[in-house]
C-alpha positions in Angstrom: -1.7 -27.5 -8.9 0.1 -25.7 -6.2 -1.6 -26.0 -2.3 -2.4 -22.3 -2.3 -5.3 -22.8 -4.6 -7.3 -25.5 -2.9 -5.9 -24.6 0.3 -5.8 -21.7 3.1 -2.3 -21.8 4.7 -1.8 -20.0 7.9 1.1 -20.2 10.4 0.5 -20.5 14.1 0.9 -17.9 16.9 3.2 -16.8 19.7 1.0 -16.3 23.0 2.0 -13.6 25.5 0.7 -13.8 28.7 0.7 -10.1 30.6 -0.5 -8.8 33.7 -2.7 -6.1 32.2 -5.8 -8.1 32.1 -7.7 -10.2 35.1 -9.1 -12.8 32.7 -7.0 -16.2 32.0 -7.2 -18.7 29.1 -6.0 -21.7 29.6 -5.2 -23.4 26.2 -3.9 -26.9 25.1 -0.7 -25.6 22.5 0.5 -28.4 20.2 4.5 -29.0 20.5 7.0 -30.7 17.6 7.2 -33.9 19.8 3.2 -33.9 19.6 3.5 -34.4 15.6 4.0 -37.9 15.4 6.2 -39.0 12.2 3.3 -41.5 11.3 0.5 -38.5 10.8 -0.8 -38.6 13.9 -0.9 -36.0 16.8 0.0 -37.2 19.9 -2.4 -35.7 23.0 0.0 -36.7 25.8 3.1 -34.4 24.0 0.4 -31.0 24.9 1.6 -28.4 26.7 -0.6 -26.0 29.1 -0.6 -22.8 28.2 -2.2 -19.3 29.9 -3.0 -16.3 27.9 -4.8 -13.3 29.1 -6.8 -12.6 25.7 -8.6 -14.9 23.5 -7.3 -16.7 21.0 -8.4 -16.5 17.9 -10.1 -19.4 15.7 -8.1 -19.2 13.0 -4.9 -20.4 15.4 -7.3 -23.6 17.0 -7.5 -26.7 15.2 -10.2 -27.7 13.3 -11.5 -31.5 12.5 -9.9 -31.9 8.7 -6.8 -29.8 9.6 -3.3 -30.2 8.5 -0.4 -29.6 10.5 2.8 -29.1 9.8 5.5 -28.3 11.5 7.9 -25.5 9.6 11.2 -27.2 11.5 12.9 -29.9 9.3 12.4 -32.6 9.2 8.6 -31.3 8.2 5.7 -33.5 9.9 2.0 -33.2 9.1 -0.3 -34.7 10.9 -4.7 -34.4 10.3 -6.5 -33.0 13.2 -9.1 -35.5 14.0 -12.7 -34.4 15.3 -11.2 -35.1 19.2 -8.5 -32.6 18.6 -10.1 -29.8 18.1 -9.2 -26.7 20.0 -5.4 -26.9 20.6 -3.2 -23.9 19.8 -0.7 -23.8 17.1 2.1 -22.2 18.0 4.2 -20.0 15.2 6.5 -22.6 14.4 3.7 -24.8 12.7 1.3 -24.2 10.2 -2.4 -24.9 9.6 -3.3 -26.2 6.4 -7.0 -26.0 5.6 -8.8 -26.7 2.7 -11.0 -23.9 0.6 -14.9 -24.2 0.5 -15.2 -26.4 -2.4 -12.6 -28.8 -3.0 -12.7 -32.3 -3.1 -9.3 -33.2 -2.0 -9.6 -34.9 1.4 -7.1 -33.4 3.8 -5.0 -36.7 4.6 -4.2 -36.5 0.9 -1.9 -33.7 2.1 -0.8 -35.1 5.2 0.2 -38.1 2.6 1.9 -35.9 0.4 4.2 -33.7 2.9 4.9 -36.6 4.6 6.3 -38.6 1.8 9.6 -38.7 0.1 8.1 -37.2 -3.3 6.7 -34.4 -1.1 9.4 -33.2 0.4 11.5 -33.4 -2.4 8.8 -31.1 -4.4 8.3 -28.3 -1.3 12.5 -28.4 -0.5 13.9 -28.3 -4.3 13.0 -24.4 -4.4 14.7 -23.9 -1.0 17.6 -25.5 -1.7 17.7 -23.7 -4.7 18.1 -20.5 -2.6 20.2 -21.8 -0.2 23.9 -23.0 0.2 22.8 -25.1 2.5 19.8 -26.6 4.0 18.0 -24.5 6.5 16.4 -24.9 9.7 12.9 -23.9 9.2 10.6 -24.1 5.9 9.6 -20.3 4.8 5.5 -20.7 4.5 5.6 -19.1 0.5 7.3 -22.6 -0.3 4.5 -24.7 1.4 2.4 -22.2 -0.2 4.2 -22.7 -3.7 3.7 -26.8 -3.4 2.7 -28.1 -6.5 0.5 -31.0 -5.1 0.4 -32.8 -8.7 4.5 -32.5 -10.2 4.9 -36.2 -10.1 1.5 -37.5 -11.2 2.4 -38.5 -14.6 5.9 -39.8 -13.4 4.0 -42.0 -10.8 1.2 -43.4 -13.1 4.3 -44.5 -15.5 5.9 -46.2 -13.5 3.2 -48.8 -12.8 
């Protein structure tokens, strides 16, 4: 089961602050020492950010959210319902789970975060590159197959 199908994956945004518009935003924007390696985001690593236009919903986080950073070595962290609000900036991705499914987010968070995950979401890259690259194209996240090791794992117990 790759994460496409149970999941919406969208990366973050770049937010440009001109001088064409009076109104201000001020925004909390999430930062890669904000993703804490143990799946947790921490607040105090934020960064204050202004933008003269609206951000959109679809760049905020969400209670249930996943998100990753695109920069090796990949975190994920879960958005709890506290952290809602905070901009992800285009070097992260949101991970957010289709209407429907019954896969709990952290599952995810689990799974990118561990050794078998990574190995599953960086085998294809590597396969296309000499060597090992700086950020994580999003069609690989997309491409995750969630389930590879299942049977391997249940095995082995």
């Amino acid at each position: 089961m790759k994460l496409k199908e149970v999941a919406n994956i969208t990366k973050g945004t770049h937010i440009k602050f001109g001088t064409n518009n009076s109104k201000e935003y001020l925004y909390k924007e999430l930062t890669i020492p904000s993703l804490e390696p143990i799946s947790f985001i921490d607040e105090r690593k934020l960064i204050d950010v202004k933008s003269d236009k609206k951000i959109p919903a679809k760049f905020l986080t969400k209670k249930g959210d996943v998100i990753v950073s695109l920069y090796f070595p990949m975190i994920a962290c879960y958005v709890e319902e506290h952290q809602e609000g905070f901009v992800v900036p285009h070097y992260m991705a949101i991970i957010r789970m289709k209407r429907g499914i019954r896969i709990d987010s952290r599952f995810i968070v689990q799974f990118i975060n561990s050794i078998r995950g990574r190995k599953t979401i960086c085998e294809n890259v590597s396969k296309l590159y000499t060597i090992r690259p700086t950020s994580l194209p999003l069609k690989y996240l997309n491409n995750a197959d969630i389930r590879k090791y299942e049977n391997t794992l249940l095995e082995t117990i």
